[in-house]
C-alpha positions as CSV (number, residue, x, y, z in Angstrom):
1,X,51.9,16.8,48.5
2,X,49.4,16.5,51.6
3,X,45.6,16.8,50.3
4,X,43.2,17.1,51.7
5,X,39.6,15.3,50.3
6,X,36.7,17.8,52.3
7,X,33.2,15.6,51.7
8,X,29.8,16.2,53.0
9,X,29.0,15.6,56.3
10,X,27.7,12.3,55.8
11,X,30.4,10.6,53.9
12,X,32.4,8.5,55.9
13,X,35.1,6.7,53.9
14,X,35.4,3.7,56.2
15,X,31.7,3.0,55.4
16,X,31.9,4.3,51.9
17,X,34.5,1.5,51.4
18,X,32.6,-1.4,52.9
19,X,29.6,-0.4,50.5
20,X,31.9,-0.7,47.7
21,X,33.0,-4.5,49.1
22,X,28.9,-5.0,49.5
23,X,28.8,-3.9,45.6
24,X,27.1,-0.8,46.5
25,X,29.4,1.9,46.1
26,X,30.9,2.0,42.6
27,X,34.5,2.8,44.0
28,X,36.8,2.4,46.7
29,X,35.9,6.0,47.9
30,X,33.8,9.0,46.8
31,X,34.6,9.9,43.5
32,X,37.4,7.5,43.1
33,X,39.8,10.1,44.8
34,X,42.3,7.4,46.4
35,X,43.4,6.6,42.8
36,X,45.7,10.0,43.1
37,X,47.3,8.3,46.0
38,X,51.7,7.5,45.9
39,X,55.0,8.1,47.0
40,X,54.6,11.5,46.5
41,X,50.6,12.6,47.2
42,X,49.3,11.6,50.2
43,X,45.7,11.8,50.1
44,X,43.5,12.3,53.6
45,X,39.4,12.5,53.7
46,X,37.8,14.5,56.1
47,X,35.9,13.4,59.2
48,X,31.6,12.3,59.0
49,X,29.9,15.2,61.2
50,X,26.2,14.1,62.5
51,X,23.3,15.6,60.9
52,X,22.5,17.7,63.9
53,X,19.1,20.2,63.4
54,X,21.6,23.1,64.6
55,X,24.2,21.9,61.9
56,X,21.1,21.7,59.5
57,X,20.0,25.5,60.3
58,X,23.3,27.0,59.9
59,X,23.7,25.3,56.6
60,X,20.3,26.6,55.7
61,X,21.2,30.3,56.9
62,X,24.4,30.2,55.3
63,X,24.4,28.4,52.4
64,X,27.0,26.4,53.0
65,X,28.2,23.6,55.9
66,X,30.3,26.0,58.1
67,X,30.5,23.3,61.0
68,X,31.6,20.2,59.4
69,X,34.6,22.4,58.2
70,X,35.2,24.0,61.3
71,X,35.3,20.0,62.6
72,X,38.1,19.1,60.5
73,X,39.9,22.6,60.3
74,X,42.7,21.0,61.4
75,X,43.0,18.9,58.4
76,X,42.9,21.8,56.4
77,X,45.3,23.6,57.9
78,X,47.9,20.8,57.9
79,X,47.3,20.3,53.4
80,X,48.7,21.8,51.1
81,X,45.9,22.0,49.0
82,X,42.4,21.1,49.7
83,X,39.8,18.9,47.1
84,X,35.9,19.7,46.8
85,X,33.5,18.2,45.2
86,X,30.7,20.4,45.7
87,X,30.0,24.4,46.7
88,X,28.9,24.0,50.3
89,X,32.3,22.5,51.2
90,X,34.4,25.2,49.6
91,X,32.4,27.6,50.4
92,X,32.8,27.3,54.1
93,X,36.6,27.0,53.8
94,X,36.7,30.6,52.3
95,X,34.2,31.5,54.6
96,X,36.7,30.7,57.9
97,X,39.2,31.8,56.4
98,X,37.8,35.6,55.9
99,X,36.4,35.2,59.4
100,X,40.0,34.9,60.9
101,X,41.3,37.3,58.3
102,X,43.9,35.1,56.8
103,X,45.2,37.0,53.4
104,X,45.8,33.6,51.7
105,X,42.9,31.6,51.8
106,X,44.0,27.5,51.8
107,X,44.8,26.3,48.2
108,X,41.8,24.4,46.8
109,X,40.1,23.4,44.0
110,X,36.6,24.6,44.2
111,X,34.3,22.8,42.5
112,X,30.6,23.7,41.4
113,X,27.7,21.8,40.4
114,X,24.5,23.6,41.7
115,X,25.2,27.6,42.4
116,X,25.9,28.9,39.5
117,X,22.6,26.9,37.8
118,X,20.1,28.5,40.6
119,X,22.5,32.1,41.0
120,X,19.3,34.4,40.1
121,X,16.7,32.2,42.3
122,X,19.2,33.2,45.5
123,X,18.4,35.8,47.5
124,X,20.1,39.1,47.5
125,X,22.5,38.6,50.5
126,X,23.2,35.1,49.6
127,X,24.8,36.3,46.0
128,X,26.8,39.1,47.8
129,X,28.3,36.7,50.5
130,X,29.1,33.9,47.8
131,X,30.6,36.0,45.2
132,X,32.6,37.6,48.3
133,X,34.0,34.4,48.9
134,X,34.4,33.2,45.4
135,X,36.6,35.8,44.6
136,X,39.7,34.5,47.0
137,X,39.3,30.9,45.3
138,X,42.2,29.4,44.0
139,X,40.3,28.1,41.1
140,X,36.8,27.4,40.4
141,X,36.0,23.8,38.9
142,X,33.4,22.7,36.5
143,X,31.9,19.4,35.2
144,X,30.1,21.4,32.4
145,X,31.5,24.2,30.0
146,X,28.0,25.9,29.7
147,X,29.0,26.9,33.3
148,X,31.9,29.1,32.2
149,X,30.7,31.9,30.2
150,X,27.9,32.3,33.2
151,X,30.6,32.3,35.8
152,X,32.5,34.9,34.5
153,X,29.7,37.1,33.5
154,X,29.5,37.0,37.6
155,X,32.9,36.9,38.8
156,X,35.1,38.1,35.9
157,X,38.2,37.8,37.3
158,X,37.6,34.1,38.4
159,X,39.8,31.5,37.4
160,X,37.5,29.0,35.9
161,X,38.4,25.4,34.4
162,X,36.6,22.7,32.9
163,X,37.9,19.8,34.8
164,X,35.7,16.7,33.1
165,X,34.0,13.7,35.5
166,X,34.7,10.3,35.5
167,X,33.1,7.0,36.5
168,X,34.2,3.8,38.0
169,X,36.1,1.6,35.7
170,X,35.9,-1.5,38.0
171,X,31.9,-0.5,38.0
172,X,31.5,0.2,34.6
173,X,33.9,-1.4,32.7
174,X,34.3,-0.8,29.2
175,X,31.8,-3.3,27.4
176,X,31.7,-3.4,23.5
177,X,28.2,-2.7,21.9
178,X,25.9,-6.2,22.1
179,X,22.4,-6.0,19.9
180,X,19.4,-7.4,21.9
181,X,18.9,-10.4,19.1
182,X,15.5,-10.2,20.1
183,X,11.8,-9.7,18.8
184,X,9.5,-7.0,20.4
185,X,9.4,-3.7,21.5
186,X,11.9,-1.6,21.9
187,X,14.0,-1.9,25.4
188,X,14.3,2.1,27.0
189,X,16.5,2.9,30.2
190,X,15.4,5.9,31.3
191,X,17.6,6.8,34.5
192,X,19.0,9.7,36.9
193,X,18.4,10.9,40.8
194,X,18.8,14.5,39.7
195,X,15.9,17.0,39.9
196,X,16.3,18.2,36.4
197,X,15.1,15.2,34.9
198,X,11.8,15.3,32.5
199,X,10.1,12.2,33.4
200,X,6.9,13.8,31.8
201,X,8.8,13.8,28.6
202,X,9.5,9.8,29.1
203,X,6.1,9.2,29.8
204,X,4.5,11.4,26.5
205,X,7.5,10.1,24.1
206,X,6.7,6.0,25.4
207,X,4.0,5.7,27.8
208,X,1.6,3.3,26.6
209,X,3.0,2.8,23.2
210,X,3.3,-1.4,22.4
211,X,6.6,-0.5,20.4
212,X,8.4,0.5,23.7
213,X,9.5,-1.4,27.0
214,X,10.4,1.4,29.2
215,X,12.1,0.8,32.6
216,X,12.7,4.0,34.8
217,X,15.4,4.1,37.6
218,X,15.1,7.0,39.5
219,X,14.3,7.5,43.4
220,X,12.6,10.8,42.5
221,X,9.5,9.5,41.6
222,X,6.6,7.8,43.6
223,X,5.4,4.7,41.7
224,X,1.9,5.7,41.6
225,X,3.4,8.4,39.1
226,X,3.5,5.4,36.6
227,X,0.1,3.6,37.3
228,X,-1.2,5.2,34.0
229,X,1.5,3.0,32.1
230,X,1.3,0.0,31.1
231,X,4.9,-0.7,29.8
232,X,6.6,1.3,32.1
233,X,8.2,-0.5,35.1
234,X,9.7,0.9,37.9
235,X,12.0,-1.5,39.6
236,X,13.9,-1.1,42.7
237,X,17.7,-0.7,41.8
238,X,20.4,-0.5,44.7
239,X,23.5,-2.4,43.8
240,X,26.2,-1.8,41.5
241,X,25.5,-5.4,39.8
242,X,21.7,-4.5,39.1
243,X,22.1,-0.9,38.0
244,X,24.8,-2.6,35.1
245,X,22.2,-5.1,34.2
246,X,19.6,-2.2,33.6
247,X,21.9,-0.6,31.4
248,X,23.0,-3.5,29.7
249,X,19.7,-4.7,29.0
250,X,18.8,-2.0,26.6
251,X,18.7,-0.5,23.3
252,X,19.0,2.9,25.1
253,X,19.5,4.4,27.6
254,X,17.2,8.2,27.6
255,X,18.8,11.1,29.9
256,X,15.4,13.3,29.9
257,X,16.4,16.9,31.1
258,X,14.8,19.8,31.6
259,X,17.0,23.1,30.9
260,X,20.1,23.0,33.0
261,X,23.6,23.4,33.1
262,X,25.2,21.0,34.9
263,X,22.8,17.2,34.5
264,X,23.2,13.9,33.0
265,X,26.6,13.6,32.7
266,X,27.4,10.2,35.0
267,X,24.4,8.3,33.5
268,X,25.7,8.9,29.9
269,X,29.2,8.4,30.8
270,X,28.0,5.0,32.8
271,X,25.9,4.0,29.7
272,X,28.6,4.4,26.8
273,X,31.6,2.7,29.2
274,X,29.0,-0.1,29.1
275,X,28.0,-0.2,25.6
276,X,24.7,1.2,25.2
277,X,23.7,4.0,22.9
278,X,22.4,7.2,24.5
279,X,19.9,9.6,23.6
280,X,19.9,12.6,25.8
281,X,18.2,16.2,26.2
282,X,20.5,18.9,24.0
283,X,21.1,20.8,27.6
284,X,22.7,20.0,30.7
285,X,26.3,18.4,31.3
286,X,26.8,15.8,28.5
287,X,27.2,17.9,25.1
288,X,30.3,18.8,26.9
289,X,31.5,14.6,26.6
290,X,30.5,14.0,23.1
291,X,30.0,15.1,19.4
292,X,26.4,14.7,18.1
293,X,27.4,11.8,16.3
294,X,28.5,9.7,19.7
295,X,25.0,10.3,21.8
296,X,21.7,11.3,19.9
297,X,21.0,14.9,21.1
298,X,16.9,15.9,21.6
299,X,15.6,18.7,22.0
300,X,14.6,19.6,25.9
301,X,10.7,19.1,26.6
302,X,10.1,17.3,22.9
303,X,8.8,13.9,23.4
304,X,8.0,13.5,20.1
305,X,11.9,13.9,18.9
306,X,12.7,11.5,21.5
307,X,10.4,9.0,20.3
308,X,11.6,9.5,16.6
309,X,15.1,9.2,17.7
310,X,14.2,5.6,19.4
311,X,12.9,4.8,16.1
312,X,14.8,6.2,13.5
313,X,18.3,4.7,14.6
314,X,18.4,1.3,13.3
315,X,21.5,-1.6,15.3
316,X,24.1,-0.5,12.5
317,X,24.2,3.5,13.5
318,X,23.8,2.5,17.7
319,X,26.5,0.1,16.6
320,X,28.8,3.0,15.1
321,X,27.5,5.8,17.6
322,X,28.8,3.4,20.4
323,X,31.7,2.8,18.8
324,X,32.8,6.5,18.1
325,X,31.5,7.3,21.6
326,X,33.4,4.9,23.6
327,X,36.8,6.3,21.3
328,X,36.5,9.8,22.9
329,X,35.6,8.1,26.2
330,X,39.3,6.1,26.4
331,X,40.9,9.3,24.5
332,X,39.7,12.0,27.3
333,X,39.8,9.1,30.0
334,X,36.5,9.5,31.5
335,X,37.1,7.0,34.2
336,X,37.0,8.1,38.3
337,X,40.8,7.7,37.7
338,X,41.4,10.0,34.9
339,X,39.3,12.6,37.2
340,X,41.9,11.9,40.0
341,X,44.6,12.5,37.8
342,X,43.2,15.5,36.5
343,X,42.7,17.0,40.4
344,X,45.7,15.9,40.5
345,X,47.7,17.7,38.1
346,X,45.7,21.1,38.8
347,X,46.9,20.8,42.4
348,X,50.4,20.7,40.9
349,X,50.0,23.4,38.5
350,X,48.9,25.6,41.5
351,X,51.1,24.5,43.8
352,X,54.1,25.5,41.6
353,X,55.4,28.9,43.0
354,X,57.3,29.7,40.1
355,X,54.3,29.3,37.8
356,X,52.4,32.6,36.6
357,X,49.3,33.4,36.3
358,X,47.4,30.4,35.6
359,X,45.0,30.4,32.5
360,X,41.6,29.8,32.3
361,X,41.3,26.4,30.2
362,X,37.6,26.8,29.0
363,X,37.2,24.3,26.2
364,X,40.9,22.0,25.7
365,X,39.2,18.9,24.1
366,X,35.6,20.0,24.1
367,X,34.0,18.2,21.5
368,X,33.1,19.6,18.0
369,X,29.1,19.1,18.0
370,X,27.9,17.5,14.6
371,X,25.4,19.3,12.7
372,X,24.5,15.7,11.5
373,X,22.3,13.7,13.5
374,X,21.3,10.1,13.6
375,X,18.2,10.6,14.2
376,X,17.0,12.3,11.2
């Protein structure tokens, strides 16, 4: 099997790699991909494109990064089957291919984080091209099962699957739970890049409160933002070594989101490998990785439940939480490898010629939410 990996325009894997031997990069390459490499899949990345301001308009007209495909067309017409990560790179491979009229679009697993999240915000002729061109997908690929129901109330006939994340396990490894044997306040890890995240709620639940610590790791915020609060630091974070050090320093780690479908999920995943209770916002990506009795669950925009669940959940229940947490994380395999694997075996599933139809696979090992919850 020849695959082909299509990444952004910026992502060079050569460079990626040296990050990763710098400690900055969490794996070998984006998303851990070369872990599906053997005898028998032979895994190729596409080519870095400059950030031209012509490449940069027809991406803005579009949608969608036409010309970085078009760069490495030839790579995608030599796979079998090509691997996305986002919509813009998936998008413009359905996109050529209607262009030159081709009735079988290239195999590929098309995968979606933003689109379907923003779908009514995008304007009219933007929806009609996209759901054009989703329509001859292969498959369409989510991190999130709150995507699928929305996706087929769009594209009905869409094949959709829930195709879970991973993170690095040389990164990350798999640390058991350590209590802080410490006096003082509470230690709170509040951390995420995406644009989804509540900071406002951080900063009402445990700004200026003496019983909290709170460090914030984001580079979405400007650190005048936090002048008003005393116990809030806002360190800068950039390798691999410091962001574990953050994580393992506290007593929680806080995945603040506003109303979403797709956020939070490599922050809690990153936190539980490493042993450190989460308590996150009851939207987004991560009630689709664990039960409510493995992560504390918040309502979105409460600071006051998020407060309470700091202080309700004495070391014995983050002790168990952790503990049943990082069971469904080994069981599901929610390491970069696992999420090769898992490309990997959909490629062969649709790669198989005497297969029918494929099924959707909407929620296969979704967890059972707990009506329980340790923060009451």
């Amino acid at each position: 099997m020849q695959v082909l990996v299509l990444l952004r325009r910026q992502l060079d894997v050569l460079e990626w790699k040296k990050r990763h031997h710098d400690g900055l990069a969490p794996d070998e390459t984006p998303y851990g991909f070369h872990f599906a490499q053997s005898d028998d899949c032979n895994i190729v990345f596409s080519r870095p494109s400059g950030n031209s301001l012509v490449a940069r308009i027809v991406q803005f007209l579009l949608g969608f990064d036409v010309l970085h495909t078009l760069k490495n067309w030839d790579l995608v017409n030599s796979a079998d089957i090509v691997w996305t990560a986002t919509e813009t790179d998936y998008l413009s491979v359905l996109f050529i291919s209607w262009l030159q009229r081709r009735k079988t679009p290239p195999k590929l697993i098309a995968q979606n984080i933003f689109i379907f999240n923003k779908w009514q915000s995008l304007s009219r002729l933007h929806r009609i091209l996209f759901k054009r061109l989703i329509k001859s997908a292969s498959v369409l690929t989510v991190h999130s099962d709150k995507y699928i129901s929305v996706i087929k109330s769009i594209v009905p006939d869409a094949q959709v699957r829930l195709l879970r994340f991973g993170v690095s396990a040389d990164s990350f490894p798999l640390t058991p739970f350590h209590e802080n044997r410490r006096s003082g306040p509470l230690r709170i890890v509040a951390a995420g890049n995406d644009r989804t995240r509540d900071w406002e709620s951080v900063f009402k639940a445990f700004g200026n409160d003496e019983r909290f610590d709170v460090t914030v790791a984001t580079q979405n915020l400007k650190s005048g933002a936090l002048r008003p609060y005393r116990n809030i630091r806002f360190p800068t974070i950039g390798s691999i070594a410091e962001f574990r050090e953050c994580y393992r320093s506290a007593d929680f780690v806080v995945v603040p989101m506003l109303e979403n479908l797709y956020s939070g999920i490599t922050v809690a995943l990153e936190a539980t490998a490493l042993g450190v209770p989460v308590i996150s916002s009851d939207t987004g990506g991560v009630p689709s990785y664990f039960a409510g009795d493995e992560v504390i669950f918040v309502p979105p925009g409460d600071p006051v439940a998020l407060r309470q669940a700091a202080l309700n959940t004495d070391s014995n229940a983050r002790r168990a939480m952790v503990l049943r947490a990082q069971r469904r994380f080994v069981r599901d395999d929610y390491t970069s490898a696992g999420l090769a694997q898992r490309y990997l075996a959909l490629s062969r599933e649709l790669l198989d010629e005497k297969g029918g139809a494929m099924p959707d696979h909407e929620t296969s090992g979704a967890p059972a939410r707990s009506s329980a919850s340790l923060a009451d």
